[in-house]
C-alpha positions in Angstrom: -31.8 -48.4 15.0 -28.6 -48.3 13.2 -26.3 -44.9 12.5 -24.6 -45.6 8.7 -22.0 -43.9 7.4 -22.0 -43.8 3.4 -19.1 -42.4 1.5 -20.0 -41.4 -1.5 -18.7 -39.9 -5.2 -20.6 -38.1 -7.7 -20.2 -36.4 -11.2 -22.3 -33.0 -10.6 -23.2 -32.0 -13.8 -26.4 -33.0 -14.5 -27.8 -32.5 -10.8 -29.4 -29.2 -9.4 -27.1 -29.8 -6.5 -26.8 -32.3 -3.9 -29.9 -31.4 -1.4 -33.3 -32.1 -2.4 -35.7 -29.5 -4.4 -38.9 -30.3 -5.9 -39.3 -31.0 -9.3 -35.4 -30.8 -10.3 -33.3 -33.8 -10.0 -30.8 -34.1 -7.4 -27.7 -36.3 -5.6 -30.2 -36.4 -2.8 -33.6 -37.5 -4.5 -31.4 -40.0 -6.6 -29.4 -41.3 -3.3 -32.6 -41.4 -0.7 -35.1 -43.3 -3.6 -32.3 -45.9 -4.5 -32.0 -46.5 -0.3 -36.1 -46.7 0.1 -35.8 -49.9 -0.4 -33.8 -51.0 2.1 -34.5 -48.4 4.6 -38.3 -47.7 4.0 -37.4 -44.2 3.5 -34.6 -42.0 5.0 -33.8 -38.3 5.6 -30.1 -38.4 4.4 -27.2 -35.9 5.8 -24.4 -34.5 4.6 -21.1 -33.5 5.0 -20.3 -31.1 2.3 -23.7 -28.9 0.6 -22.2 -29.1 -2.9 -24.4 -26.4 -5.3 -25.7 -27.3 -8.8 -22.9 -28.1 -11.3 -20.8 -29.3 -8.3 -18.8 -32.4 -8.4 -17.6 -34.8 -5.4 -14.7 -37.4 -4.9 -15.0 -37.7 -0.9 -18.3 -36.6 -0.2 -20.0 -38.5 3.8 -23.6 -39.2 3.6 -25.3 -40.3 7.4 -28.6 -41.8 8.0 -30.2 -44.3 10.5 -32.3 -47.3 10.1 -32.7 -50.6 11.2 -29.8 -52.9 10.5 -28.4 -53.3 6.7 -27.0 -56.1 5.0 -24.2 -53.8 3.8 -23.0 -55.5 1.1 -26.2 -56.2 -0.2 -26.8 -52.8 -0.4 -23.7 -51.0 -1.8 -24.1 -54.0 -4.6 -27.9 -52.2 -5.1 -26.8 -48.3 -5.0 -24.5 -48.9 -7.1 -26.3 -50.6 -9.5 -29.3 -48.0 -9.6 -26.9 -45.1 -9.1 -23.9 -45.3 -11.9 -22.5 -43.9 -13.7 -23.2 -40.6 -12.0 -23.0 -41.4 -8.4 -20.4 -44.3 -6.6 -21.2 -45.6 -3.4 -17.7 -46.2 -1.7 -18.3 -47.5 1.6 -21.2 -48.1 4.2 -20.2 -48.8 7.4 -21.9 -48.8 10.9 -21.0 -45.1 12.5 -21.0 -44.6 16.3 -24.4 -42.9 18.0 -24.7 -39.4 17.5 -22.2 -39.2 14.0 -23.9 -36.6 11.9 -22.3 -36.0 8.6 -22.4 -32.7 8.9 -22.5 -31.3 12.5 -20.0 -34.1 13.3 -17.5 -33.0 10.5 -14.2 -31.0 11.7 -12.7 -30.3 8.6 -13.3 -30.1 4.7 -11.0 -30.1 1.1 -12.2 -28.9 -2.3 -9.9 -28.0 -5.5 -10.7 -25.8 -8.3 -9.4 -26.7 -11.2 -8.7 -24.5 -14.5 -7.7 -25.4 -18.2 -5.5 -22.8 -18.9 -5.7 -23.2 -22.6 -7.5 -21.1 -25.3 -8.7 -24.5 -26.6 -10.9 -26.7 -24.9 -10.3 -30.2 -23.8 -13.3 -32.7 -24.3 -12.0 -34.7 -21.9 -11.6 -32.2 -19.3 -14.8 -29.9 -20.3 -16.9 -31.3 -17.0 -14.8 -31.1 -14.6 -12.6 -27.8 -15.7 -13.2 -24.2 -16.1 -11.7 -23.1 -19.4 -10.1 -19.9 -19.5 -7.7 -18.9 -22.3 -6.1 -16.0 -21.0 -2.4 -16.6 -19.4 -2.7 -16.7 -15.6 0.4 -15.7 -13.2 0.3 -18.4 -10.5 2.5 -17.0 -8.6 0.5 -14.1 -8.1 -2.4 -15.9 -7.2 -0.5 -17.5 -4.8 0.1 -14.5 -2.8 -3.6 -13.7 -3.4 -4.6 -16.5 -1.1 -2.2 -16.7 1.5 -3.6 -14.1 3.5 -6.5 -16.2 3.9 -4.8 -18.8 6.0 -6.0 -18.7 9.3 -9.8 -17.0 11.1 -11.5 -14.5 9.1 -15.1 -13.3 8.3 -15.4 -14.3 5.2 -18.3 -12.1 4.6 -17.4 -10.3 1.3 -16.4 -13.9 -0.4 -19.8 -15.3 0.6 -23.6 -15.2 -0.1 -25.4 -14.4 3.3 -27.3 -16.7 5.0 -30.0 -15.5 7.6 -28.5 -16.6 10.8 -25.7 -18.3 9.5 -22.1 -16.8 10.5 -19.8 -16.5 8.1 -16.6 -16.9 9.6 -14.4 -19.7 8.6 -10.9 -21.4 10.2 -8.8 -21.4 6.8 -5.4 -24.3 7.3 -4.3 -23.8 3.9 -4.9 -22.2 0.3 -2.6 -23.1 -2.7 -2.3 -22.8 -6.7 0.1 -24.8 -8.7 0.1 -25.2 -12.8 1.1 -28.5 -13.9 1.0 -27.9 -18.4 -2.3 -26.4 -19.0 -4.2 -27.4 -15.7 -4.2 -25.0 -12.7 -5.1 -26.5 -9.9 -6.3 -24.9 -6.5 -6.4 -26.7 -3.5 -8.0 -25.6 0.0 -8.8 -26.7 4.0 -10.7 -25.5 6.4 -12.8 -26.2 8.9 -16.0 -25.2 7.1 -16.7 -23.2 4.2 -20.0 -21.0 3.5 -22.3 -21.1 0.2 -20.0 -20.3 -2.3 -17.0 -19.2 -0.6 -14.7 -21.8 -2.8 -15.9 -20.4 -5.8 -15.4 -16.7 -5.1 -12.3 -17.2 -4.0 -11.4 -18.4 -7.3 -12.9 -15.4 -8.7 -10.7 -13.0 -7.1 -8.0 -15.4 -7.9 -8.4 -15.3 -11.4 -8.6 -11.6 -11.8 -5.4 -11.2 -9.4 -3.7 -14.1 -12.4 -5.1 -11.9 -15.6 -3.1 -8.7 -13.8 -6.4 -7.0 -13.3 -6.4 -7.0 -9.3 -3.6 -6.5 -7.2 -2.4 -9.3 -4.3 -1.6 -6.8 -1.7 -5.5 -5.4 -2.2 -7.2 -9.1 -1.4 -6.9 -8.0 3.0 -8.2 -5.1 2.3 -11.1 -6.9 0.4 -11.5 -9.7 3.2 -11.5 -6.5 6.0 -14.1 -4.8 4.0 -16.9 -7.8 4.9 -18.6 -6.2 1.9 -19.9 -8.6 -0.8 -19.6 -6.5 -3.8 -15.8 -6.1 -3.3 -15.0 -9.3 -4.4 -14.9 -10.4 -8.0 -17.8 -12.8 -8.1 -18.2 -16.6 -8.3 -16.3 -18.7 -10.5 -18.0 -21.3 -12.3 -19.4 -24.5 -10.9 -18.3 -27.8 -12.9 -14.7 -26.6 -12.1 -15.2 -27.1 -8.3 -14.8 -30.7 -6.4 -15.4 -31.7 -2.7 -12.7 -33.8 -2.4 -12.6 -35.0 1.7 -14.4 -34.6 4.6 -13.4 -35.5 8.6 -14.2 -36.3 11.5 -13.3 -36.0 15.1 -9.4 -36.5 14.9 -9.1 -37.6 11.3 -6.4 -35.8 10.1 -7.7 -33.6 6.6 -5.6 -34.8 3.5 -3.3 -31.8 2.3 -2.2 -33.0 -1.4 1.4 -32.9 -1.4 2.1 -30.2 -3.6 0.7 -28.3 -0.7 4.4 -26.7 1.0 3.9 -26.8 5.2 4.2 -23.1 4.9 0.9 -23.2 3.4 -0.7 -25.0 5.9 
């Protein structure tokens, strides 16, 4: 039996999320019936739980089977899978490589159309919000967020899950009408990304104050936080392993990291 290592893209949108629920359609169902053929059937795992709506540019799939023609069988995914989904790369991983509990470190942006009018071009993959937002402000919104913290008040509670997180960076920019958020850590819990953003946002329209977000981290309390910000604006864009070194865009200033 053979460990596989399948990088992977995917355009969320018309997915209940990646893992597998019955009678919705999902990255996972899609992924593990296009493999069947080749592997008889396989339990798939993966790096980066991305929730319905989500999208993914670097997202690492692991299974294990008997041995692949691997070329034969990106040729085949791809084929059954596009346009939504883009098998990258399948390569032989060593024993043990699980994409998930293997995984040191993970990247997502959020991205934002700053524009009171739409773009149709940018209407998946963007969260379109007309009101002006003050970047800079953001910016010292998430700072604070560098380093350990229970994220507990910018997450939804799993039983017997914790929810604290190693943060390596946090970062807004605006380039025209997009604003872009970037973010590293070590891990991230359901829908930490996306709250996040939330607060952000509200900090950007003038409506909450930066110095208040360690005060709202502290807290540990849910309902302090501004809510979740959309899904189709979010992306998983890397995940790594071992001492694979997580790629920081480089708009991202060393200060932030």
């Amino acid at each position: 039996m053979v460990t596989y290592r399948l990088d992977i893209a995917y355009d969320g949108s018309r997915f209940y999320g990646y893992a597998k629920q019955p009678n919705v359609r999902t990255v996972q169902g899609e992924l593990e019936a296009a493999l069947s053929p080749h592997t008889g059937g396989v339990e798939t795992y993966v790096g980066g739980r991305t929730d319905k709506g989500v999208h993914a540019s670097g997202q690492v799939v692991s299974f294990t089977c008997d041995k692949l023609d691997v070329a034969q069988v990106l040729r085949s995914l791809n084929s059954l899978l596009a346009p939504e989904i883009a098998a990258r790369r399948l390569t032989e991983a060593p024993d043990g490589f699980h994409a998930r509990f293997s995984a040191t470190g993970r990247a997502y942006r959020y991205r934002i159309n700053n524009s009171v009018v739409h773009d149709p071009f940018l209407a998946a993959t963007t969260w379109t919000l007309g009101e002006h937002l003050d970047v800079d402000a953001m910016n010292d919104a998430v700072r604070p967020l560098v380093g350990e913290h229970d994220f507990a008040a910018f997450c939804r509670k799993q039983e017997g899950r914790s929810t604290e997180r190693v943060v390596f960076w946090t970062r807004w920019r605006r380039s025209t009408d997009v604003v872009e958020f970037s973010i590293g850590a070590s891990g991230f819990c359901h829908q930490l990304v996306r709250s996040i953003v939330g607060l952000s946002v509200e900090v950007g329209r003038g409506r909450v104050s930066a110095e208040a977000v360690p005060h709202i981290v502290s807290s540990e309390h849910r309902h302090r936080s501004a809510g979740a910000a959309p899904p189709h604006g979010l992306t998983l864009v890397a995940v790594v392993y071992g001492a694979e070194l997580l790629p920081r865009p480089s708009w991202v200033p060393a200060e932030h990291s």
